[in-house]
C-alpha positions in Angstrom: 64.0 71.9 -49.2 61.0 70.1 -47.9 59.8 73.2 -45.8 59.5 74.8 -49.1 57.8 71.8 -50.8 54.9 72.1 -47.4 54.4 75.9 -48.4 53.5 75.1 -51.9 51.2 72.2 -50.9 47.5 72.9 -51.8 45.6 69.6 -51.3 46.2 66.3 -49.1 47.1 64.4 -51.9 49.9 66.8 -52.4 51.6 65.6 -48.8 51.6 61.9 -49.8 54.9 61.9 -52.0 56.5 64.3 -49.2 55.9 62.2 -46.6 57.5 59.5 -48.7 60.4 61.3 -49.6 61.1 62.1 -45.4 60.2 58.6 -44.6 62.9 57.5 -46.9 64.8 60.5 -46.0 65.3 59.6 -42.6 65.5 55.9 -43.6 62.6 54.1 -41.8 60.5 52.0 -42.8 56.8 53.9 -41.8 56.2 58.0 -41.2 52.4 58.8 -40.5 50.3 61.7 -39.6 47.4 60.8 -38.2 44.1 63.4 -37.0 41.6 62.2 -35.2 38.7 65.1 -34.6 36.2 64.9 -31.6 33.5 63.8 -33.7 35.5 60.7 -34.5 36.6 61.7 -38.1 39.7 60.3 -39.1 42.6 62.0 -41.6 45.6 60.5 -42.0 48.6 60.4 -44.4 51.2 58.2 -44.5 52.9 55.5 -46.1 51.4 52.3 -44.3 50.3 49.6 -46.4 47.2 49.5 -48.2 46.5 46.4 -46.5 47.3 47.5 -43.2 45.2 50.3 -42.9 42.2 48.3 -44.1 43.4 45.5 -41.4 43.2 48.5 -39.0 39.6 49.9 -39.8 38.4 46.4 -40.2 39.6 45.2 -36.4 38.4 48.7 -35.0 41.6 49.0 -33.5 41.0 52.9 -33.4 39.3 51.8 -29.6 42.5 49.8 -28.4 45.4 51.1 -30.5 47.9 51.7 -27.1 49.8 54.4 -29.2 46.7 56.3 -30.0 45.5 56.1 -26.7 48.6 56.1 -24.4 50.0 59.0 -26.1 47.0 61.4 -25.3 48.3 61.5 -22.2 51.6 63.4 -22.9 53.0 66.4 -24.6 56.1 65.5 -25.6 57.2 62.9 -28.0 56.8 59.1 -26.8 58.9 56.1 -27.7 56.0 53.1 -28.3 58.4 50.8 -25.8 57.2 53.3 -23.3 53.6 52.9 -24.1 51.3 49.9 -22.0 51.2 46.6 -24.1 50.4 44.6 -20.8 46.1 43.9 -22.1 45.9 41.3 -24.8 44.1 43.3 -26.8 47.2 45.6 -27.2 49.7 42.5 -27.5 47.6 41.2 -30.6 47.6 44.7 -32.0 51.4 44.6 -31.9 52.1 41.4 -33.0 49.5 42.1 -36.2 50.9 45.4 -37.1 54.5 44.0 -37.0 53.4 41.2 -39.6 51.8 43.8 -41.5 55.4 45.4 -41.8 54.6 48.6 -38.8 57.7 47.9 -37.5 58.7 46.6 -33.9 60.0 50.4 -32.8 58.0 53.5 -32.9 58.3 57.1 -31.9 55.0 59.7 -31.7 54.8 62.8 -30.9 51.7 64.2 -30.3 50.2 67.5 -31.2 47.5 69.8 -29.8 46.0 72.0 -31.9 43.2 74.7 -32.0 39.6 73.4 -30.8 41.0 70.6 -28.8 42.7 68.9 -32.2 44.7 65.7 -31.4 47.2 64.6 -34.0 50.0 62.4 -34.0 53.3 62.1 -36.2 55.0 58.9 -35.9 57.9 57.0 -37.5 58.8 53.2 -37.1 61.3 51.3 -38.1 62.5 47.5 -37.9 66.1 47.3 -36.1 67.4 46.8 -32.4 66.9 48.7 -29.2 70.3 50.3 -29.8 69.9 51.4 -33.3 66.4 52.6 -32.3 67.8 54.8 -29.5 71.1 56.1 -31.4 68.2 57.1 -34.3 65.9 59.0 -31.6 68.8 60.9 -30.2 70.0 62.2 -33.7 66.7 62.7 -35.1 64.6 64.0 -32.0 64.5 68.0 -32.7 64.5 67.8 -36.5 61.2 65.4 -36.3 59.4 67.5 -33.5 59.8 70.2 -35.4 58.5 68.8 -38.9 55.4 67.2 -36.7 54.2 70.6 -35.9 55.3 72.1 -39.7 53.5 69.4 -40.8 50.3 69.8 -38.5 50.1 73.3 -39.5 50.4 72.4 -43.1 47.2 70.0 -42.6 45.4 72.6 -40.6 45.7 74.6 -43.5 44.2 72.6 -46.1 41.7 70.5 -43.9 41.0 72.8 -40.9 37.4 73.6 -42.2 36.1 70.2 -42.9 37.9 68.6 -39.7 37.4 71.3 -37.0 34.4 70.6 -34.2 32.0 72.6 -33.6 32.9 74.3 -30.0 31.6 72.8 -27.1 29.6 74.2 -24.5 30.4 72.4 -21.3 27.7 73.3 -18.3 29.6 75.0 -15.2 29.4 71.7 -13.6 31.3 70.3 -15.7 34.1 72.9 -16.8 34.4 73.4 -12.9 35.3 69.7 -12.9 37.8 69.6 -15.3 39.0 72.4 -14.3 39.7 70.9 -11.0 41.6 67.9 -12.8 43.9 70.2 -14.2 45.1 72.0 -11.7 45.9 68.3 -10.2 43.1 67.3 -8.3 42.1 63.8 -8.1 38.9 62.6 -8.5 38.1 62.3 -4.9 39.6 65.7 -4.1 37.5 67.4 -6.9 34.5 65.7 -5.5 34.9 66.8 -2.4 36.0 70.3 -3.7 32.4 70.2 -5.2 30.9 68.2 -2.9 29.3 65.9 -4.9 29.6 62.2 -4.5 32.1 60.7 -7.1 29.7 59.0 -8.7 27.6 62.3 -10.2 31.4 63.2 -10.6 32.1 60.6 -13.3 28.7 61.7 -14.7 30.2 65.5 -15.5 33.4 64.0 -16.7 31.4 61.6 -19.1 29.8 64.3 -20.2 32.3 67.1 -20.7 34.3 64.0 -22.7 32.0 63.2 -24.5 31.1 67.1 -25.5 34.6 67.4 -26.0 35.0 63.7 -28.0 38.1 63.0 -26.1 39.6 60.0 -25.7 39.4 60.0 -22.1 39.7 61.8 -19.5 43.2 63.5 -19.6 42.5 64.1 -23.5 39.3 65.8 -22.1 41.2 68.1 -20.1 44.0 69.0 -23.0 41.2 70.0 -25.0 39.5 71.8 -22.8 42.5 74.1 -22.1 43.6 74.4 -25.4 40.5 75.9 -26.8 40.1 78.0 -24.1 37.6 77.0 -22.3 39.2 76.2 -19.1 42.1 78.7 -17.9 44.9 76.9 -15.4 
């Protein structure tokens, strides 16, 4: 029982051959779990080549990846074809990851975690549009729920050396986020405060960076998930 197999894991290193076994399990060709802490530390375990994730810290694609960053902006999982690939950064990034043997489907699903923790579980797979959705539909509940037995698994052995330092955003800025989400936009919160929207991108910037978000929706997530803002 691999549920079993997570309870008795002790280390990272113990996850690799799991995650091998439910990549080949589920018969895809790529599963990954991949943390990314808000001071930019990266953990990740997985069964990409070698080769690609040196291809992928060499190209800095951390900054452009469209899965990383599109998927920030949702809660529930998210099937890459859904994701923007319209900049030719992101086109390039596809077309290299697919010749490093990624896959040309994907499915993520993103996790939040204590602290503002941002973590993503993903799958790909080579095949058609059809085969890709048929897979999602029969697969969908089982994988969301091994993401987040997965996440807690990792939390578990790494959540000392990964977890951030909590933030103290200034009342300027926690008022502004706060603002965003409850569903302001940006010209309603600054008028809310009234402030021009120019100091108001100066808050943002700053809670964001505080927070080492992404951007700005990933800036509100974590804010509400540790606590510090209460919609």
């Amino acid at each position: 029982m691999i549920f079993t197999r997570l309870d008795k894991a002790n280390a990272l290193s113990d996850l690799d051959p799991i995650i091998r076994d439910l990549r080949d399990g589920f018969c895809v060709d790529h599963m990954v779990y991949h943390w990314v802490n808000a001071k930019g530390a990266k953990l990740g375990v997985g069964t990409y080549s070698p080769d690609w994730v040196q291809r992928y810290l060499d190209k800095g694609y951390l900054r452009i990846d469209p899965v990383i960053l599109g998927c920030a902006h949702h809660f529930h999982p998210v099937d890459w074809k859904n994701l923007d690939w319209t900049p030719k950064a992101a086109r390039q990034f596809l077309s290299d990851a697919i010749e490093y043997g990624v896959g040309n489907q994907g499915l993520s699903i993103p996790i939040r975690g204590p602290q503002g923790q941002y973590a993503l579980f993903s799958v790909s797979h080579n095949c058609s549009d059809d085969e890709w959705a048929a897979f999602i539909t029969d697969n969908r509940r089982n994988l969301i729920l091994l993401a987040h037995y997965f996440n807690k698994k990792v939390l578990e052995i790494e959540g000392d050396r990964m977890s951030d330092p909590r933030a103290h955003l200034s009342p300027r800025e926690n008022e502004a986020l706060t603002l965003l989400a409850l569903g302001y936009n940006r010209a309603q919160v600054a008028q809310t405060m009234s402030i021009s929207e120019h100091t108001l991108r100066a808050y943002i910037e700053g809670a964001r960076h505080k927070l080492g978000a992404m951007n700005t929706v990933h800036a509100v997530a974590c804010a509400i998930t540790s606590g510090m803002i209460i919609v």
